[in-house]
C-alpha positions as CSV (number, residue, x, y, z in Angstrom):
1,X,0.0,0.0,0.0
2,X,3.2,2.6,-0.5
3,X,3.4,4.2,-3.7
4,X,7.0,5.3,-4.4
5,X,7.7,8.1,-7.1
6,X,11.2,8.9,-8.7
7,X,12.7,12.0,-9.7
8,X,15.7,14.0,-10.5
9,X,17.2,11.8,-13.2
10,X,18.4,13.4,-16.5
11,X,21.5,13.8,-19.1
12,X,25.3,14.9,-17.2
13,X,28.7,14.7,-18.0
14,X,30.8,12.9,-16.8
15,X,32.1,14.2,-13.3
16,X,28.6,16.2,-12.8
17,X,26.5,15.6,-10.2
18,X,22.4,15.0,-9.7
19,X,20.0,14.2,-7.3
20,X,17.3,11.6,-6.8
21,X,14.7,11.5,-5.2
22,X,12.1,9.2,-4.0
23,X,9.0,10.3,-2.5
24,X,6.9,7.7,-0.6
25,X,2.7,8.2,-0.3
26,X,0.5,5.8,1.7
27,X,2.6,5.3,4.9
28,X,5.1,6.8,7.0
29,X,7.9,5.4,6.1
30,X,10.2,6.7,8.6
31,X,11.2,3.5,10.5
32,X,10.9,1.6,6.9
33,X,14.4,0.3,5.3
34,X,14.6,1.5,2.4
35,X,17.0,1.7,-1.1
36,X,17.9,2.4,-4.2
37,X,18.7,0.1,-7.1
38,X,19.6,0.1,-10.9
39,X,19.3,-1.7,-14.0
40,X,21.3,-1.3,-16.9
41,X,20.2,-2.5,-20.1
42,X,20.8,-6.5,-20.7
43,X,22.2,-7.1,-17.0
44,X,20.1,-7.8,-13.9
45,X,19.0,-5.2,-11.5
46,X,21.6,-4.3,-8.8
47,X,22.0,-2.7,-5.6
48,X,23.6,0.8,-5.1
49,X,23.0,1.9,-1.4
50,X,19.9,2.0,1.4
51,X,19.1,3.1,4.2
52,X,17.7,0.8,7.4
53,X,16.3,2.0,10.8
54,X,18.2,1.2,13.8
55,X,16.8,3.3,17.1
56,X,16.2,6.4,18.2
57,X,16.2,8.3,15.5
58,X,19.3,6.7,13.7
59,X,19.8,5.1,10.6
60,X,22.1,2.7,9.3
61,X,23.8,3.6,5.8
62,X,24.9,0.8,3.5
63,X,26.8,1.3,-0.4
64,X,27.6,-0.8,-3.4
65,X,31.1,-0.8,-3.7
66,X,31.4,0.8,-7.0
67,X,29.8,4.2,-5.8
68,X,31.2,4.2,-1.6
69,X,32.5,7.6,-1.4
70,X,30.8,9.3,-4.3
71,X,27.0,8.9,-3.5
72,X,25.0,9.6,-0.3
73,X,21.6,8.7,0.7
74,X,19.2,10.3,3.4
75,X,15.7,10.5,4.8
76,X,13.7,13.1,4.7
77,X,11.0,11.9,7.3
78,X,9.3,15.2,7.7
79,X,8.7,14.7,3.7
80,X,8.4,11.2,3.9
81,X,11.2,11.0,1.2
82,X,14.0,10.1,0.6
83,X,17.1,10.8,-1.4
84,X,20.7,9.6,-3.5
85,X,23.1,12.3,-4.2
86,X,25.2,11.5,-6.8
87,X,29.0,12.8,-7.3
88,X,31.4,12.2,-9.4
89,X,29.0,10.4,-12.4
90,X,30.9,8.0,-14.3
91,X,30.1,6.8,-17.8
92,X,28.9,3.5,-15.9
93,X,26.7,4.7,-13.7
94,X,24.2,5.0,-16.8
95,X,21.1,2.8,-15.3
96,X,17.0,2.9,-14.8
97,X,17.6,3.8,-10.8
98,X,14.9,2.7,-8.6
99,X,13.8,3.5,-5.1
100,X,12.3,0.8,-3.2
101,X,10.9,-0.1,0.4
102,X,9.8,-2.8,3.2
103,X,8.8,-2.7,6.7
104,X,11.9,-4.4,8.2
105,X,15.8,-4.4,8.0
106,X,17.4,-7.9,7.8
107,X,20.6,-8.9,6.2
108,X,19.1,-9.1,3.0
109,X,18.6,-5.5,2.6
110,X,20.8,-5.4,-0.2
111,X,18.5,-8.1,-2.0
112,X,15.9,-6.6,-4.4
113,X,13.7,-9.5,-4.0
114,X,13.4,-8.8,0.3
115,X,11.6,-5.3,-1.1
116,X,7.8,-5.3,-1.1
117,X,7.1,-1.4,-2.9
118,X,8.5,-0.3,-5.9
119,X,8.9,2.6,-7.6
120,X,8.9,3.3,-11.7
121,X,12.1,4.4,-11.7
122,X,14.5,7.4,-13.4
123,X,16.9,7.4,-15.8
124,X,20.5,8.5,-15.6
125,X,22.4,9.0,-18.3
126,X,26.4,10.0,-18.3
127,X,27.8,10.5,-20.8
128,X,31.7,10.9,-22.0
């Protein structure tokens, strides 16, 4: 019963920056893990970073590997929203990026298939 909605995707350079965003409707998401993912073209759908309540107010930050140190997400609870800003775009970070949710953090937060709400998704495109 969440409805997620992406936005902020577009064209950049290589080296630019953008921001997604992910805005959640239905529920208060606030205690809610959630993450984004992204597919490129011919290959299967892959995790880039999310977010997972802890307590009191904190939240536990997780990244793929190939962006660590060049994208950060964040909550937005007063918004219910949530966002991934992206430095440093490379070439490969062309992908269909989708925000996603579910009630409960486990280990396999960084599965797509433990997600129970997904968005549409928003394209990225970096070009050379």
């Amino acid at each position: 019963q969440v409805q997620l909605v992406e936005s902020g995707g577009g064209l950049v350079q290589a080296g630019g920056s953008l921001r997604l965003s992910c805005a959640a409707s239905g529920r208060t998401i606030s205690t809610y893990t959630m993450g984004w993912f992204r597919q490129a073209p011919g290959k299967e759908r892959e995790f880039v970073a999310r977010v997972s309540w802890v307590s009191g107010m904190s939240y536990l930050a997780d990244y793929a590997d190939s962006v660590k140190g060049r994208f950060t997400i964040s909550k937005d609870n007063a918004k219910n929203a949530m966002h991934l800003q992206m430095n440093s775009l490379k070439p490969e970070d062309t992908a269909l990026y989708y925000c996603a949710t579910k009630p409960y953090g486990s280990t396999l937060d960084r599965n797509p298939t433990s997600y129970s709400y997904w968005g549409q998704g928003t394209q990225v495109t970096v070009s050379s």
